[in-house]
C-alpha positions, 0 to 999 in steps of 0.5 A: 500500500505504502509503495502504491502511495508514493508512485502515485504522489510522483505520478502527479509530481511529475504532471505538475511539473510539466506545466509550473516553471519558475523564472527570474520574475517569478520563482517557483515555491516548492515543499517537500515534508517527509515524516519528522521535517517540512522543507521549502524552497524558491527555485529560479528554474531558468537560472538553476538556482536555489534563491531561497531555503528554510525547513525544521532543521534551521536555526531560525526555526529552532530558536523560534519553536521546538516541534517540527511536525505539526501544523504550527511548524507548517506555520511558522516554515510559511512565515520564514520563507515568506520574509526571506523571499521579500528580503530577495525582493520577490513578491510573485512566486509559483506554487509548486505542491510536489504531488502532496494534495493541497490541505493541511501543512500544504495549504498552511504554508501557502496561507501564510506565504498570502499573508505576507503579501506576496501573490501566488 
């Protein structure tokens, strides 16, 4: 069952990439979460460059909050990569959900990113 999950998430990963492209003008915002840590990261696809990084493992995040899997840490990842992003000056960015479905921490991430300001 679990094997059949995961074909299935990198079945529609690989069908969402296929259409999301991160540029220069608008970077692309991709998460990935495996079962202890929440990754996030602005992807200039152009360039081939990672513009942005955060995730349940930096000191940023330690020093603000200590468990790293639940909803508030989905938050609080949201809230990091937002303002690293509008220090880089972005404000457009590409939502890319890396196959997972668009609830729960996907979705907190994103809403938070919102509230910042910037358009996705």
């Amino acid at each position: 069952m679990e094997r059949f999950k995961i074909k299935k998430r990198f079945a529609r990963k690989d069908r969402i990439r296929k259409k999301v492209k991160g540029d220069s003008d608008r970077p692309r915002l991709t998460i990935y979460k495996s079962l202890r840590h929440i990754y996030a990261q602005i992807i200039d696809d152009n360039g081939g460059k990672t513009l942005a990084f955060t995730s349940t493992l930096g000191r940023e995040f330690k020093d603000r909050m200590k468990p790293s899997k639940n909803l508030e840490a989905a938050k609080l990842i949201g809230e990091l990569i937002a303002d690293k992003a509008l220090q880089k000056g972005i404000k457009r960015l590409v939502f890319d959900r890396n196959g997972y479905i668009y609830h729960g921490k996907i979705a907190a991430i994103v809403t938070k990113v919102r509230e910042k300001g910037i358009i996705i």
